[in-house]
FIGU-621139 format. One record per atom (N, C-alpha, C): x, y, z. Coordinates in steps of 0.2 Angstrom, whole numbers, plus 5000, padded with zeros to 4 digits. Atoms other than C-alpha are relative to their C-alpha. Layout:
N
XYZ ...
# end
This chain:
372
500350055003 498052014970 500150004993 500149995007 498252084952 500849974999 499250015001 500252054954 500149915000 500450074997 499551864962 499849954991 500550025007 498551844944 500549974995 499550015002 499951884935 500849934998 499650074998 501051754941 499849934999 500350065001 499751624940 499949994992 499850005008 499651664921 500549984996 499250045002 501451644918 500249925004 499750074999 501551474928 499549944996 500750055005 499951404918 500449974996 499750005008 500651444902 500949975001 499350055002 502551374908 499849945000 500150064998 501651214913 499649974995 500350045005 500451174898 500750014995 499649995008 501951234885 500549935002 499650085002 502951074890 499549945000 500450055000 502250924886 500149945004 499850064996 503250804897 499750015005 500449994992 502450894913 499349974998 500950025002 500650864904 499949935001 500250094997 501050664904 500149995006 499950004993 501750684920 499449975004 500749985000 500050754924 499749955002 500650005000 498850674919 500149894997 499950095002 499650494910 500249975004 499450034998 501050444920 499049955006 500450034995 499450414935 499549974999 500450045003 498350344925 500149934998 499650075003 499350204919 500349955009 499750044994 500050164937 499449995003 500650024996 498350164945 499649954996 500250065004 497850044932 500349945002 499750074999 499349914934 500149985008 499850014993 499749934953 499549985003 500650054994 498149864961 499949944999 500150055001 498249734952 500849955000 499550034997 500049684955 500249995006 499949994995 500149734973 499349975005 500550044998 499149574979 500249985007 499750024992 499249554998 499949915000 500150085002 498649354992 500349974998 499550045000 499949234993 499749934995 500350055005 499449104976 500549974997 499350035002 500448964969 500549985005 499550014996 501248914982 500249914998 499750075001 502448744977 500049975007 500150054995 502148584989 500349954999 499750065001 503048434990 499949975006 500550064993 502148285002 500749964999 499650085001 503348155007 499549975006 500550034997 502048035011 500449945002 499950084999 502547875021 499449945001 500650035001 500847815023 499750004995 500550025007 499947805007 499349975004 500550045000 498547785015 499150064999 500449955002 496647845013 499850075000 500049954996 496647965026 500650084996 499649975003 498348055017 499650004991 500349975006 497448055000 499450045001 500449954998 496148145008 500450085000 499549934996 497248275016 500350034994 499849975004 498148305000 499550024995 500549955005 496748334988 499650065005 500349944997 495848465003 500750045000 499649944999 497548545002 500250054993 499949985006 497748564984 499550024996 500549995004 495748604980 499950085005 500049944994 496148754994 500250074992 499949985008 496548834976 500850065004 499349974997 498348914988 500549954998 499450055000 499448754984 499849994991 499850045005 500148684969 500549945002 499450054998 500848504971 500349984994 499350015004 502548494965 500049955000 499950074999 503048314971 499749965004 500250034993 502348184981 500549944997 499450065000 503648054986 500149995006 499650044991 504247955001 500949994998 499450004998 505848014999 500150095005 500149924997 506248195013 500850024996 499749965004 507848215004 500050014992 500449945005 507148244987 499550065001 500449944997 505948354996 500550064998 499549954997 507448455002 500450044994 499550015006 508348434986 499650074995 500549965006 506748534978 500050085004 499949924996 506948664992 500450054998 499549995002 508548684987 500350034992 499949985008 508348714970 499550054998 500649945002 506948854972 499549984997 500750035002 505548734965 499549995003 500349984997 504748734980 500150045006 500149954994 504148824995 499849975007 500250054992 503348695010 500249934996 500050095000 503648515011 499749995007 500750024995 502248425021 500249915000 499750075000 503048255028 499549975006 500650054996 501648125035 500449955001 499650044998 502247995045 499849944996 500250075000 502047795042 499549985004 500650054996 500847785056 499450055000 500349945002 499747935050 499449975002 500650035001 498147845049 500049955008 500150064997 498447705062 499950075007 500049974995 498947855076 499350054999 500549965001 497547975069 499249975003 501050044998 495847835074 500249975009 500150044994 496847735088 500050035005 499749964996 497847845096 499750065000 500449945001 496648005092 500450055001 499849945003 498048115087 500650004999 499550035004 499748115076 500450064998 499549935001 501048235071 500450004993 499650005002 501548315056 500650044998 499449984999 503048385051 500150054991 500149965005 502948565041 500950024997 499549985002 504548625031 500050054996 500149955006 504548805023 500650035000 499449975006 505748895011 500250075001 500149944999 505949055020 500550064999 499649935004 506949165009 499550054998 500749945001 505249255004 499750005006 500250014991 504949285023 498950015000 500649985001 503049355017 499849944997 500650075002 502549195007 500249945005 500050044996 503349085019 499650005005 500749984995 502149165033 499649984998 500650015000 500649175026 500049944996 500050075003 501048995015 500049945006 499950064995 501348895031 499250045004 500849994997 499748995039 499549974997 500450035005 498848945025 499849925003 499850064999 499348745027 499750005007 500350054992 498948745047 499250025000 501050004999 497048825044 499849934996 500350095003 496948675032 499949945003 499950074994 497548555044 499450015004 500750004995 496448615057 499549994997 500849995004 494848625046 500249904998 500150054999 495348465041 499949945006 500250034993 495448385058 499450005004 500550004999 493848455062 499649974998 500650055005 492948365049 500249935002 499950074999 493648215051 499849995008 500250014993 493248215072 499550015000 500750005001 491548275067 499649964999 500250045003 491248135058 500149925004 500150044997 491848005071 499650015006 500649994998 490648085082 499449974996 500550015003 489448055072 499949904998 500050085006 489747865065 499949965008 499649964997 490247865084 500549935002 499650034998 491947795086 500350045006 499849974993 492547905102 499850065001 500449954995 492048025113 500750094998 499549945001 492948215108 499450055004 500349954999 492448375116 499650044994 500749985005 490948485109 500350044994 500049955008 491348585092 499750065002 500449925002 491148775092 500050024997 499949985006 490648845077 500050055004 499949944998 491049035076 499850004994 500249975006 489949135066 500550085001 499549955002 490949285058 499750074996 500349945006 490549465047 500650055000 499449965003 491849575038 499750075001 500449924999 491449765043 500350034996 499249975004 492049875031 500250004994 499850035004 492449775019 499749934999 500150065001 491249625017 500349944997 499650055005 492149535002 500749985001 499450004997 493849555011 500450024991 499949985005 494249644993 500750045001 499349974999 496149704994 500150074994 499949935001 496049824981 499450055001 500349944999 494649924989 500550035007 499549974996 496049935003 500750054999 499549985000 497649964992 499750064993 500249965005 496750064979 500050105002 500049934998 496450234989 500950025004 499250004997 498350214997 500350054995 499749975005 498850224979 500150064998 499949935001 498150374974 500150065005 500049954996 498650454989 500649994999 499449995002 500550394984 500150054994 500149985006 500150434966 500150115002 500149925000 499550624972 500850045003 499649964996 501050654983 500850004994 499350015005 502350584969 500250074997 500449945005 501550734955 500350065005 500049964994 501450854970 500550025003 499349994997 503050844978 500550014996 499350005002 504250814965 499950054994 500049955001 503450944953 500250075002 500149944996 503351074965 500950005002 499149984998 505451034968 500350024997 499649995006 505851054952 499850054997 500349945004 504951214948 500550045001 499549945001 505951354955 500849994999 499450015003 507651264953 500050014994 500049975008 507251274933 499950045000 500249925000 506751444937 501050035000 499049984998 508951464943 500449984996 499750045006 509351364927 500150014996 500049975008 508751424915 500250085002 499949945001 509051604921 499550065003 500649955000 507351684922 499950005009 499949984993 507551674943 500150095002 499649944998 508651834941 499550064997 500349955004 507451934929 499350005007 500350014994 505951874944 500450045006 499749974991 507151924959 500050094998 499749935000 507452124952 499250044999 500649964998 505552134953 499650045005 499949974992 504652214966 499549955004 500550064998 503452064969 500349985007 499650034992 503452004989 500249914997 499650074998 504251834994 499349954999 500650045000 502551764998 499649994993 500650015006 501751804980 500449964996 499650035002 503251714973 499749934998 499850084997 503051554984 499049994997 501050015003 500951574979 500050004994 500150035008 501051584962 500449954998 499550075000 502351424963 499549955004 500450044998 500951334973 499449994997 500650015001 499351374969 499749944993 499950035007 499651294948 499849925003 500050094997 500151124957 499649995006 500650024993 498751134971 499649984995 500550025005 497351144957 500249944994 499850075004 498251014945 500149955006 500050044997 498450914961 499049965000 500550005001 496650924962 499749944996 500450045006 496250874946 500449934999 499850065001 497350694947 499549995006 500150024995 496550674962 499349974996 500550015002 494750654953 500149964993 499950065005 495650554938 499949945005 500050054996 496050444951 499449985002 500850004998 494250434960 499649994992 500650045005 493450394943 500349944999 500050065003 494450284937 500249935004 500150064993 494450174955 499149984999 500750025003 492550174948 499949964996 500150045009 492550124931 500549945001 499850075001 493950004934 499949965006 499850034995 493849944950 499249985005 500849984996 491949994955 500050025007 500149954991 492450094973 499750044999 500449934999 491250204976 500250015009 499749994993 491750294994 499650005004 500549994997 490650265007 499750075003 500249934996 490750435014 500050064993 500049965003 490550595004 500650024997 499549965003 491850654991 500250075003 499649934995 491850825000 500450005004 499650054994 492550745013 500850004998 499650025003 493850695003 500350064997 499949945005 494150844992 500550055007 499949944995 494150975008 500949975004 499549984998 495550865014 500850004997 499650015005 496550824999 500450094999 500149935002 496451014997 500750045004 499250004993 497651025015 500549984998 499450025001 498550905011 500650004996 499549995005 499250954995 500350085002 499649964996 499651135003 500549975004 499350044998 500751025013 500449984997 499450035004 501650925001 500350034997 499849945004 501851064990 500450065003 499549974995 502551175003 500749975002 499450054999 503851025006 500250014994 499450005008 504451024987 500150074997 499849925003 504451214986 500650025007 499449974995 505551215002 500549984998 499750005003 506451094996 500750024993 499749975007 506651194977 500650055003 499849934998 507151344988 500849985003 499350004998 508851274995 500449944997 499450035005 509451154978 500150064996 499749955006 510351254965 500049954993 500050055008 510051084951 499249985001 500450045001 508751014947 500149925003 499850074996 509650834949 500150005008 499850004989 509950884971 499349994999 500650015000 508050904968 499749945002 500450065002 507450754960 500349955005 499650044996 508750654972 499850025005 500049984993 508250734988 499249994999 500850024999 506250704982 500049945000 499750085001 506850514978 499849995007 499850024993 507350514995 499350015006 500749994999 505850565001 499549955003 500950055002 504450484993 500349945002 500050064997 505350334999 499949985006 500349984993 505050375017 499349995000 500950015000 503350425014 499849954999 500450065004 502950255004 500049955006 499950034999 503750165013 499949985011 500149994994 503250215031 499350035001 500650005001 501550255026 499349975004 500650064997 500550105032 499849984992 500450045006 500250075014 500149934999 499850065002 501049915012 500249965007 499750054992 501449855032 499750065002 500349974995 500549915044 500250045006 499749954994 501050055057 499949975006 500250034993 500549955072 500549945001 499650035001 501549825066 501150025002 499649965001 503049935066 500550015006 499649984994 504549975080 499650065003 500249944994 503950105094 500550044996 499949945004 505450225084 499750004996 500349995008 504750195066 499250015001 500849995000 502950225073 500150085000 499949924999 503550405080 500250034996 499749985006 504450445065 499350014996 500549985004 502750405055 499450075001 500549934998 501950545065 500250064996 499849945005 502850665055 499949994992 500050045004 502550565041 499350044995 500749975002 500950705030 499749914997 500350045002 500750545020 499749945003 500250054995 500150425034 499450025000 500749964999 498650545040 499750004991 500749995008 497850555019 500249924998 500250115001 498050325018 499550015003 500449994994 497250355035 499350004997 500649955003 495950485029 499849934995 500050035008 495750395013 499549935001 500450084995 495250215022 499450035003 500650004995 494150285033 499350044995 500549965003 493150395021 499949944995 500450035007 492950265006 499749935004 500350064995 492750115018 499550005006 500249994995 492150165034 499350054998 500449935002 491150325027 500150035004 500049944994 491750445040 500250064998 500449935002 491250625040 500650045001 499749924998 492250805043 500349975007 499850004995 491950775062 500549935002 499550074999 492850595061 500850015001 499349975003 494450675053 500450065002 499849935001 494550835059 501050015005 499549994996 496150785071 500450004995 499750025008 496850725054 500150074997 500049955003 496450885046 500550065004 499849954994 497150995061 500849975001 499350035000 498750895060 500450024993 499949995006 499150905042 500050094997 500249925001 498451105042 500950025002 499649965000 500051125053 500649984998 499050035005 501451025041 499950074993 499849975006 500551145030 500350085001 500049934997 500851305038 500850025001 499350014999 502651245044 500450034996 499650045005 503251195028 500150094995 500149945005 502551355017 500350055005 499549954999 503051465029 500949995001 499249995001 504951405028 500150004993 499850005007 504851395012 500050084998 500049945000 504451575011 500750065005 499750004995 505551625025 501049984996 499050035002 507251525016 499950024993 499949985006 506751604999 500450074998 499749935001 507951744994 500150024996 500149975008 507951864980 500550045000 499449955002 509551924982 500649924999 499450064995 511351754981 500450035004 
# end
């Protein structure tokens, strides 16, 4: 334990005497969990329209003010011509073209129902979906009201209307950054954590002072523990930057207890950190490091569930996310600040991540040599 101490001494004091690991630290995550909720808006706004209307009639002035007070649309053009529509597709000024026939209104009363004809710009496949989603909820809700209302006045007989009552569990407000907000700091924590922890003992090989460490008598494992424990307790402490300032800026308070959170953050950073110290243990540069944590934390971000949903996903790419630590702490993370769920909720979670951490540190220790 005194040999233990010792090490933890000399890693403190190598990690406050720079100052770039300090910003790392403590600024770099600061600053991104400020702008990233607020840029990383799952709400699709501004979408460009272009009506080519043949009808000019009441009915179609209607339809275009409800689609443009939907506060989702900006109308670009209105015109009765479909090849300036197209024209505008073409030129990236807009995104739907919404072409209403000539006999809009005549087919909509007599004929009791009419066809229009949707055109989206589907190079941004994500606004094109949810812009054309957007546009048929309108139409329908439009449709409804208008047949409502010829019930009522009564010009023909339609089947009954089912309202659907609804409630958001969860998430009352349907608030996306109480969704992408805890994600973050769980990218944020693993960034710090992983890529710190790769780039420690290779600058231990770089600068030299490896060789004066290897001809001690110190075991393997006090090594690999004075080289985790630093960046476990600094992991810690972003984690609770993060957690206040999802309060103060954001006002999340987690529905479940911070313990909760803390006990499995605590896991999970033995995990991650055991990955960037296995990783250290078999670069010789610092740059193989920082490129093979790159390579990574792309995996992780990117197979996470943070940004596309894991259900969503290929039956491979779901199996792959199993291996994935940072899946299970979004997971956790949602479930405990949204849901409120407790210790026993989580514990397959915790019991999963326990053994990426057991794995990991023990290869790390294991592929550590004190002799080249």
């Amino acid at each position: 334990m005194r040999t233990l101490l010792f090490l933890l001494q000399k890693e403190f004091r190598q990690v406050f005497r720079d100052p770039s690991i300090i910003r790392m630290i403590f600024v770099m995550p600061s600053i991104q969990l400020l702008v990233l909720p607020w840029a990383a808006d799952y709400e699709v706004k501004n979408i460009n329209l272009v009506v080519v209307d043949h009808d000019h009639s009441a009915y179609t002035q209607k339809l275009i003010s409800t689609i443009t007070a939907s506060g989702y649309f900006q109308l670009d053009i209105y015109t009765a011509s479909y090849t300036d529509a197209l024209h505008e597709i073409e030129q990236d000024r807009a995104d739907i073209v919404l072409e209403i026939p000539a006999t809009f209104e005549k087919d909509f009363i007599k004929e009791q129902h009419t066809n229009l004809f949707i055109a989206v710009n589907a190079i941004n496949g994500t606004k094109a979906g949810l812009g054309s989603a957007y546009l048929q909820t309108i139409l329908t809700d439009y449709n409804k009201d208008i047949r409502v209302k010829f019930i009522q006045q009564p010009k023909f007989n339609t089947a009954p209307v089912i309202n659907v009552t609804y409630s958001n569990w969860f998430n009352p407000l349907m608030n996306y950054k109480y969704f992408m907000v805890p994600g973050i700091i769980v990218i944020l924590l693993t960034m710090v954590g992983s890529f710190l922890a790769s780039l420690n003992i290779v600058k231990e090989k770089e600068t030299g002072t490896i060789e004066q460490i290897n001809v001690t008598p110190i075991k393997k494992y006090h090594f690999i523990l004075g080289k985790l424990i630093p960046f476990w307790i600094l992991g810690l402490m972003i984690l609770t930057i993060g957690l206040t300032i999802s309060y103060f800026a954001y006002g999340i308070v987690p529905a479940g207890g911070f313990l909760t959170i803390y006990i499995f953050a605590a896991v999970y950073l033995l995990a991650v950190l055991g990955l960037g110290l296995l990783v250290s243990t078999y670069c010789g540069t610092q740059q193989q490091a920082m490129l093979i944590s790159f390579f990574l934390m792309m995996i992780f971000t990117l197979m996470g569930g943070l940004y596309t949903p894991i259900d969503s996903m290929p039956e491979w790419a779901q199996w792959i996310t199993r291996f994935n630590p940072v899946t299970y702490f979004i997971e956790v993370m949602r479930m405990v600040v949204l849901k409120g769920s407790s210790l026993a909720d989580i514990r397959k979670h915790i019991f999963i991540v326990l053994g990426f951490a057991a794995v990991l540190n023990t290869w790390a220790v294991l592929s550590y040599r004190k002799r080249s």
